[in-house]
N, C-alpha and C positions, 0 to 999 in steps of 0.2 A: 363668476370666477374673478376675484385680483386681478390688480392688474401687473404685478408682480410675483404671481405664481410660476409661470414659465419662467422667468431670473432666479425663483430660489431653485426650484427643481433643476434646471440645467447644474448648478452649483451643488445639491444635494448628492451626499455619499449613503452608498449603502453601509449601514452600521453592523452588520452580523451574519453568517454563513458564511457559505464557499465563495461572495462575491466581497464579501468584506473590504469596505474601501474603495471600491469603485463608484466611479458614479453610476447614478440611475439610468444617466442615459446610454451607459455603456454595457448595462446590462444585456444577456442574450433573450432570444424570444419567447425561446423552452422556459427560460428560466421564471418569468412574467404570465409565461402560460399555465404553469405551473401555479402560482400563487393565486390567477385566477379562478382554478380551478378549487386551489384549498381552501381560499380568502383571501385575502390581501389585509396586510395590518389593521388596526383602528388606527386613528389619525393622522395627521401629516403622511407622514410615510408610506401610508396604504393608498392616501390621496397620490401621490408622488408615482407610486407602482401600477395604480389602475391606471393613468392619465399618460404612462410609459405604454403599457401593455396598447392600449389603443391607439397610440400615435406608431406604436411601431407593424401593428398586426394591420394595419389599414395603410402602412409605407408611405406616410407622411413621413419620417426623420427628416426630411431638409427645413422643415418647417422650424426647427429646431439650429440649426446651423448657424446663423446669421444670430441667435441669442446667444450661443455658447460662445462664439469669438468676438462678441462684444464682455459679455457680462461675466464670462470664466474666468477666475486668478488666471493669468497668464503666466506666473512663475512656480508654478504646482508643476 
């Protein structure tokens, strides 16, 4: 993994559906479960949503924290 994956992905918006615009990380559980279920994208994105899906169904998110209120636009 980069060592800059977790900086884009915290920054990464979902681009299409019902979550449109949000970030990845703000995504719900169903909703991740759901995709691993169907598939998860090809590329980036699918990287982005498998890599959510796992940090959130194992309740790591804090892992996460400390990169989002460093590396997140703070004026979004």
């Amino acid at each position: 993994m980069k060592s800059d994956f977790l900086i884009k992905l915290v920054r990464a918006r979902m681009p299409f559906g019902q979550y449109k615009g949000r970030y990845i990380t703000q995504l719900p559980v169903h909703y991740l479960e759901w995709f691993n279920r169907k598939g998860f994208p090809k590329g980036q994105l699918g990287q982005y949503l498998a890599t959510m899906y796992e940090i959130k169904t194992n309740g790591l998110d804090q892992i996460l924290r400390p990169i989002i209120q460093q590396f997140r636009n703070r004026n979004e």
